[in-house]
C-alpha positions as CSV (number, residue, x, y, z in Angstrom):
1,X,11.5,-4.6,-26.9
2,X,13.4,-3.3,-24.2
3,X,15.7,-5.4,-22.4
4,X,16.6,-5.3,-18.3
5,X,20.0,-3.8,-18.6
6,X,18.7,-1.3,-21.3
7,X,15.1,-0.2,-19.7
8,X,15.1,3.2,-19.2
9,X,11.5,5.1,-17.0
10,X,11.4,6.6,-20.8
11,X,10.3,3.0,-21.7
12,X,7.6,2.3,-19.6
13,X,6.1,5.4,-19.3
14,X,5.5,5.7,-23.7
15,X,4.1,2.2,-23.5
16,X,1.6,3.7,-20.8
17,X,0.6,6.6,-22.8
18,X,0.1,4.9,-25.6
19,X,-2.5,3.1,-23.9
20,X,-3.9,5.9,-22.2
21,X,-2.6,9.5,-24.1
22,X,-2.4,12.4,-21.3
23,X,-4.5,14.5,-23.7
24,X,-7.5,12.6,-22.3
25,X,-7.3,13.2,-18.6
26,X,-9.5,15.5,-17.4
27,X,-8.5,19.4,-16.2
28,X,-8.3,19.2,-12.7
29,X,-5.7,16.0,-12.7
30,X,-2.4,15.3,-13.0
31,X,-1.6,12.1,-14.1
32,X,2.2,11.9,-15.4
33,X,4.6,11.7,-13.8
34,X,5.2,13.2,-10.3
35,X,8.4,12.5,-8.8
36,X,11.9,11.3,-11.0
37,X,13.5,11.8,-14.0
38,X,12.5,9.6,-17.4
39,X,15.4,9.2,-18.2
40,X,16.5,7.1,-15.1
41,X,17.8,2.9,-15.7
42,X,14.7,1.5,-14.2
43,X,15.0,-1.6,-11.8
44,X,11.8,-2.9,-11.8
45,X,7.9,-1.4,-11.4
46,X,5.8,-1.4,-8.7
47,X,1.9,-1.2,-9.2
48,X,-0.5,0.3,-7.3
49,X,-4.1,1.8,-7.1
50,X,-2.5,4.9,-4.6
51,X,1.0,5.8,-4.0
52,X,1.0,5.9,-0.2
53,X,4.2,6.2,1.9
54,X,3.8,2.2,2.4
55,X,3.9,1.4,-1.2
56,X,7.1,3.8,-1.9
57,X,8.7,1.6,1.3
58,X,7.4,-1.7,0.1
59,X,9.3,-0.5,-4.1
60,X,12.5,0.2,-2.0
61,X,12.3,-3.4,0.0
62,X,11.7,-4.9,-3.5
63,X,14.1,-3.2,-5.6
64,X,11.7,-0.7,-7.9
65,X,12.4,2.2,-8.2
66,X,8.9,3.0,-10.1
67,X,5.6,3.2,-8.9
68,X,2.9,3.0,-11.5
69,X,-0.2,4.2,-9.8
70,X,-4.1,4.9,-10.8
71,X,-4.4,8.1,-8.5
72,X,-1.3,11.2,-8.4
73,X,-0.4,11.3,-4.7
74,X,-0.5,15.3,-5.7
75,X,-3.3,16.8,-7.3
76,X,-3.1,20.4,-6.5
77,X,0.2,22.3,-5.4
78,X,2.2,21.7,-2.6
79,X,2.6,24.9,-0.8
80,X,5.0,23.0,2.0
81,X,7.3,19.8,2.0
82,X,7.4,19.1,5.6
83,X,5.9,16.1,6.6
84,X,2.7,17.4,7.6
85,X,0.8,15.1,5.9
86,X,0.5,11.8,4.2
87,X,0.9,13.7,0.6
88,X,4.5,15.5,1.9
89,X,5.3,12.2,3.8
90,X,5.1,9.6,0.8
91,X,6.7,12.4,-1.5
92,X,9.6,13.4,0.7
93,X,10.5,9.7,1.0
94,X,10.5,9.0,-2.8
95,X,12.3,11.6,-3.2
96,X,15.0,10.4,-0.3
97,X,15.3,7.1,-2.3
98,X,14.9,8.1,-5.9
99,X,11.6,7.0,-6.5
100,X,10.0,7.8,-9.6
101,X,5.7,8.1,-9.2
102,X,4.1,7.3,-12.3
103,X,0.4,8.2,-11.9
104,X,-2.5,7.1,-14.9
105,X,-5.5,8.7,-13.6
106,X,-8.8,9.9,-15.9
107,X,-6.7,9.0,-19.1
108,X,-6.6,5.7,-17.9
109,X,-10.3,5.7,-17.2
110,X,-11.3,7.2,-20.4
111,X,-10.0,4.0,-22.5
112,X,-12.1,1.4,-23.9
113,X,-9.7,-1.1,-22.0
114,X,-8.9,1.0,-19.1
115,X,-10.6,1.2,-15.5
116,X,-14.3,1.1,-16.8
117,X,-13.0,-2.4,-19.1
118,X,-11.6,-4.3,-16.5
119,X,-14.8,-3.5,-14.4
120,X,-16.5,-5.1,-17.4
121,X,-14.5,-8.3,-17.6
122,X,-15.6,-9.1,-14.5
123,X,-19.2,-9.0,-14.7
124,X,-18.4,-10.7,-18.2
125,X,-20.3,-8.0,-20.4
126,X,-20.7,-8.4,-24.4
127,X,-21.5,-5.4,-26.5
128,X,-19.5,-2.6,-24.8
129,X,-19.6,0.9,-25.6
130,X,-18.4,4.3,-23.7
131,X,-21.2,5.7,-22.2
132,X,-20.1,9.5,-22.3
133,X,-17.9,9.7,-25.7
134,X,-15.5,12.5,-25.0
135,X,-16.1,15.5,-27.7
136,X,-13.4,18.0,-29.2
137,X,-10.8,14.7,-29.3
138,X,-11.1,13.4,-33.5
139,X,-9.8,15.4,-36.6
140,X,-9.5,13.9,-40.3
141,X,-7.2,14.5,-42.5
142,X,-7.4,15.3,-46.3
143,X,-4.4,13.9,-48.4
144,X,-4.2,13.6,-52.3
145,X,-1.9,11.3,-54.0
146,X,-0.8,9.5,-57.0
147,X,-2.9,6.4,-57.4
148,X,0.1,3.9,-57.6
149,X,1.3,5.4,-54.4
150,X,-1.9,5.4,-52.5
151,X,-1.5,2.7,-50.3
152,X,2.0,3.1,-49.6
153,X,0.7,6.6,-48.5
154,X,-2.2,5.1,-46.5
155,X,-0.5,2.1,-45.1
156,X,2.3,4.8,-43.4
157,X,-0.5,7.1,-42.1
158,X,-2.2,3.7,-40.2
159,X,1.3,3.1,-38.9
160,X,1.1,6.7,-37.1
161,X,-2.0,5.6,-35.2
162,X,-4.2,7.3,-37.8
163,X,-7.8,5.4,-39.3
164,X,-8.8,3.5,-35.5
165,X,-13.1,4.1,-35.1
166,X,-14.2,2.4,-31.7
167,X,-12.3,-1.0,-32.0
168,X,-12.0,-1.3,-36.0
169,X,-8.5,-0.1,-37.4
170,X,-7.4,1.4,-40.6
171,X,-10.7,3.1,-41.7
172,X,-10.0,5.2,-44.5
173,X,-12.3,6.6,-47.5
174,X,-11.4,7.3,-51.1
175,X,-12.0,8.5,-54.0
176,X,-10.6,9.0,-57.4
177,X,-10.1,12.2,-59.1
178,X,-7.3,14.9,-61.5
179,X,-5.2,16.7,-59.7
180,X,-3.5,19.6,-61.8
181,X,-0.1,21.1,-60.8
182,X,2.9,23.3,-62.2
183,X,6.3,23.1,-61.1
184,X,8.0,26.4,-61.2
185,X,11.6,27.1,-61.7
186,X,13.8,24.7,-59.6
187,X,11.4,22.3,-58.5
188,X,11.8,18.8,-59.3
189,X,8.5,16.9,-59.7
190,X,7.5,13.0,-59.6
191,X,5.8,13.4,-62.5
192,X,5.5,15.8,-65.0
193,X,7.7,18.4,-66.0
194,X,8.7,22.1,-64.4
195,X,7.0,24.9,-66.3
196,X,4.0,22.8,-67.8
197,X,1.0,22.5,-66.7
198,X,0.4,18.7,-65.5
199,X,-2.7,16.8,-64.6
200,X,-2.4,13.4,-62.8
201,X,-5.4,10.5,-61.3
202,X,-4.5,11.1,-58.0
203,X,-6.6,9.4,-54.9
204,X,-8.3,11.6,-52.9
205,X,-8.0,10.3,-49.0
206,X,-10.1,11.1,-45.5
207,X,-8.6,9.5,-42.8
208,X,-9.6,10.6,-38.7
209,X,-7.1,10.4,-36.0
210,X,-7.3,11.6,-32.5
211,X,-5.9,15.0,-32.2
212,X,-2.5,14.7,-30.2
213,X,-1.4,12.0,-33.0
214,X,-1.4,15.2,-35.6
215,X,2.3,15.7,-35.1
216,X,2.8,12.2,-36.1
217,X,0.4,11.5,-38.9
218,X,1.4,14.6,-41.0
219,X,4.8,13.6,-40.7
220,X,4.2,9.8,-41.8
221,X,2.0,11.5,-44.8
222,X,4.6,14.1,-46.0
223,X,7.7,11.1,-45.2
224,X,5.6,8.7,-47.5
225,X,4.0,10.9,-50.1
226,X,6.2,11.3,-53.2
227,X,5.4,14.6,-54.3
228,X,7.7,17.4,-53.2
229,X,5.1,19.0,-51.8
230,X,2.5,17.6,-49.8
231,X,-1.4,18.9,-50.4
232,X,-3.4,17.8,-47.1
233,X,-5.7,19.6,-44.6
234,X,-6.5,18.6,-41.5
235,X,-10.1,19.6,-40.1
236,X,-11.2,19.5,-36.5
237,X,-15.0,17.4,-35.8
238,X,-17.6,18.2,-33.5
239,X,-18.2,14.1,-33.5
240,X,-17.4,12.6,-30.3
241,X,-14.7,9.8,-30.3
242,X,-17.0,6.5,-29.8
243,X,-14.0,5.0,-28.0
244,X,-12.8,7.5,-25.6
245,X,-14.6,8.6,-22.8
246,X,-16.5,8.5,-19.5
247,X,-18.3,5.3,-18.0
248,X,-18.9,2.5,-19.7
249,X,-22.4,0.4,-20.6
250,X,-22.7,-3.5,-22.2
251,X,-25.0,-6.5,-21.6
252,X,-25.4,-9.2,-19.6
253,X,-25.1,-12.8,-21.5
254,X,-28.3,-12.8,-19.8
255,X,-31.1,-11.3,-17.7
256,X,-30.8,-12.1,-13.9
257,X,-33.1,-11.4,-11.4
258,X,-32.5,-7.8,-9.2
259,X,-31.3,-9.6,-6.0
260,X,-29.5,-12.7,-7.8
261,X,-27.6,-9.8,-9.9
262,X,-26.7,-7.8,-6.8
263,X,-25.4,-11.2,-5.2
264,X,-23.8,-11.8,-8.6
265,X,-21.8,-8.2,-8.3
266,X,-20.8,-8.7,-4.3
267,X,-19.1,-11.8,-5.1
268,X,-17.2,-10.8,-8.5
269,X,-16.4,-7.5,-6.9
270,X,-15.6,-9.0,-2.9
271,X,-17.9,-6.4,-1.6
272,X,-19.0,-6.2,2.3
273,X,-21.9,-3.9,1.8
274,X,-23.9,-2.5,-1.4
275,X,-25.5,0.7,-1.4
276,X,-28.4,0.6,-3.8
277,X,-31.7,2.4,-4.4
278,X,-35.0,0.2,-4.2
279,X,-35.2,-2.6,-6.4
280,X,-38.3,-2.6,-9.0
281,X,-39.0,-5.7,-9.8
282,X,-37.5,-5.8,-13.6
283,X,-34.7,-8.3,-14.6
284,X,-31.3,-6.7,-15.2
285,X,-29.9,-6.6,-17.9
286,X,-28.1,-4.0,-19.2
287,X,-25.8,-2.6,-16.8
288,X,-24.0,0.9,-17.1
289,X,-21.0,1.8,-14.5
290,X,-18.0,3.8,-14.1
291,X,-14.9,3.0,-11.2
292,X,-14.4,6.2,-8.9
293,X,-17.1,8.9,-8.2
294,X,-19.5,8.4,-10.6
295,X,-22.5,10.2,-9.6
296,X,-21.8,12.7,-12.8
297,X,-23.1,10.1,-15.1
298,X,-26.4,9.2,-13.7
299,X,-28.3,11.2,-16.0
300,X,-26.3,9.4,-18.9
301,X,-27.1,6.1,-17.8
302,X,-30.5,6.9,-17.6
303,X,-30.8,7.8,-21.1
304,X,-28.8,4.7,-22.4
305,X,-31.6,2.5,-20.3
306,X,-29.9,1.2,-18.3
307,X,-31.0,-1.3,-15.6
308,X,-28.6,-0.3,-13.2
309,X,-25.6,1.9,-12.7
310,X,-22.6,1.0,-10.5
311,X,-20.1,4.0,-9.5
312,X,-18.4,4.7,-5.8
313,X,-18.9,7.7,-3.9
314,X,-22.5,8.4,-4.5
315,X,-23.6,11.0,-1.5
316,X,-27.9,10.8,-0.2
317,X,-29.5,13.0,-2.7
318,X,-27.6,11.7,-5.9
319,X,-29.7,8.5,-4.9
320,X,-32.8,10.0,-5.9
321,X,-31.8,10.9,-9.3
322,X,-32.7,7.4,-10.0
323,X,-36.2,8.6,-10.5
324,X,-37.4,4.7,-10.0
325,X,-36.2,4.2,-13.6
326,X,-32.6,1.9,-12.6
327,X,-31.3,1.0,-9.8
328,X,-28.1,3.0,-8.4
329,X,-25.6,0.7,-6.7
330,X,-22.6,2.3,-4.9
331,X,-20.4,-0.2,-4.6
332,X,-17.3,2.1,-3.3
333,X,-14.5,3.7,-4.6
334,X,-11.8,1.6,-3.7
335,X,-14.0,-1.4,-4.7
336,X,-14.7,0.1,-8.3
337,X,-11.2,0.4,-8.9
338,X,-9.4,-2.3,-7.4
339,X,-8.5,-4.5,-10.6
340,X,-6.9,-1.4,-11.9
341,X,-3.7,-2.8,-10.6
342,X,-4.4,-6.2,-12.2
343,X,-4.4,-4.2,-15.1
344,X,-1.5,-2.3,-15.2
345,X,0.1,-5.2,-14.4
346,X,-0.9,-7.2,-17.2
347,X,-0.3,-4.7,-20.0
348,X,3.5,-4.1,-18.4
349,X,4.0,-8.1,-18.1
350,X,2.9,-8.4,-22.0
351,X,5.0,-5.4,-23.2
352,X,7.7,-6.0,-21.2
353,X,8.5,-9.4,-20.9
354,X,12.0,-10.0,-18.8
355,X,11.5,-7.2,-16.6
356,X,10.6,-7.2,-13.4
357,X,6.2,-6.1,-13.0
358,X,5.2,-6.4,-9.0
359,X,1.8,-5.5,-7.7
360,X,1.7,-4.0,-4.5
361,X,0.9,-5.9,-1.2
362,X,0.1,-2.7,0.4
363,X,-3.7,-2.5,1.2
364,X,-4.1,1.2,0.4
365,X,-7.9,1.3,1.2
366,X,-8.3,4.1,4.1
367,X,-12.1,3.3,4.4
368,X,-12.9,0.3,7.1
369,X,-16.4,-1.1,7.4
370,X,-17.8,-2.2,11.3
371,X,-19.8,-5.5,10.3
């Protein structure tokens, strides 16, 4: 573990994206980070949902010089750095006071225990599963070795991050079989001898890892494998990853009634208004959401049978996708996403223990409601 005189941005940013990879945020965003340099000493971390101008003043009052926030103050180019605008304003004044702007974005939200998670804690729902599994993300590798070395072999490719299926770890199949080899001249092999044919019982192994691991898993294969050289493939699937992904669905403990549930949501989410399509008279029980703009994922939610579906951002027509079938409850953005902070918060506090972890005072909100 890092220590406060030794924490470098370097530090804090790996533990992040082992949480939430990069690989899995969406095209159009640009989570990473924004303004700094890594390899700055870090004196503490300010979290945030949005990196405003505020929150960069309120890090400099408090003595961080790192903002960890869910949305990138920049998303497309900046053309100008003027001041114009709140985007040039918050980033010309980081930049002033070497700030660094951390942003975890749709990576973070396509995590079993990222944004859609933490929206799950608090409506305290069992049997969770993404609702839109992300495809192209898994490939398995193919490894053959000496049965005595097998789980050496195996035990180093878990280490890489290899053999995780939804939330069970080290999943591996094998099975036994002769492998046949010749060394030529010059080679020195484990077993056997150069210039004779050898056969040995080898195990054959199939072990999937997401895809950006590769890198690491063939080197923790080929570092524990004791032959000279290593026999392996690794194949791309069409399966999607059950534990990355879009949205989220799980149960109640159980049923409520339609207007106790929506009662139920205002009060664990400290909402001022609901949006919601009409109610129809079922109990509700399982519930499928997603924080942010959601309205994508309608259809999906639909299909997993869901009794209701609770996203921000939902605009007039997208509420008649319902079909009468679920109710649609738009509960805000901001709302959706508010415990994100929480979040970051705790997984910096557990990793990093005697460094300084500060979530923002700065209500970063810009919508108001006239009640």
């Amino acid at each position: 573990m890092s220590t406060f005189a030794s924490m470098k941005m370097y530090d804090v940013i790996r533990h992040l994206e082992s949480i939430a990879p990069p690989a899995l945020q969406e095209g159009y965003d640009n989570a990473g980070l924004i303004t700094g340099d890594s390899g700055w000493t870090c004196t503490g971390v300010l979290c945030t949902l949005d990196a405003t101008e505020e929150v960069i003043l309120e890090a400099i009052n408090t003595g961080c010089n790192l903002v960890v926030a869910h949305h990138p103050i920049v998303f497309g180019g900046l053309k100008k750095i003027n001041g114009k605008n709140y985007v040039e304003k918050t980033v010309i004044t980081a930049i002033k006071n070497d700030i660094a702007i951390y942003a975890i974005h749709t990576n973070l939200d396509h995590v079993l225990d990222g944004v859609n998670g933490r929206m799950s804690d608090r409506l305290g729902l069992e049997r969770r599963r993404i609702l839109s599994p992300k495809e192209g993300t898994l490939k398995k590798l193919f490894t053959f070795v000496p049965v005595a070395q097998a789980e050496q072999v195996r035990n180093a490719i878990f280490k890489a991050g290899a053999g995780q299926i939804g939330r069970y770890s080290e999943c591996s199949f094998g099975v036994e079989g002769t492998g046949t080899f010749k060394g030529e001249a010059g080679t020195n092999p484990f077993v056997g001898q150069p210039g004779t044919r050898h056969e040995e019982k080898e195990l054959k192994l199939e072990i999937v890892f997401p895809a950006w691991l590769q890198s690491a898993v063939v080197q923790a294969l080929v570092t524990a494998h004791p032959y000279e050289e290593v026999a392996y493939d690794v194949v791309s699937l069409a399966n999607a990853h059950p534990g990355q992904g879009a949205g989220m669905i799980g149960e109640l403990p159980e049923p409520m009634g339609e207007m106790e549930f929506l009662g139920f949501l205002k009060e664990q989410f400290d909402l001022k208004v609901i949006r919601h399509t009409a109610l129809n008279g079922r109990p509700v029980k399982k519930i499928a959401l997603c924080g942010g703009a959601g309205s994508f994922l309608v259809s999906k939610a639909l299909q997993a049978g869901a009794d209701i579906y609770i996203t921000g951002d939902m605009k007039y027509h997208e509420f008649f996708d319902a079909n009468g079938e679920m109710i649609i409850a738009d509960i805000g953005h901001f709302e959706s996403e508010q415990y994100t902070t929480d979040l970051l918060v705790d997984v910096l506090r557990e990793k990093f223990t005697t460094f300084a972890v500060l979530k923002s005072g700065v209500p970063t909100n810009p919508v108001n409601y006239y009640i």
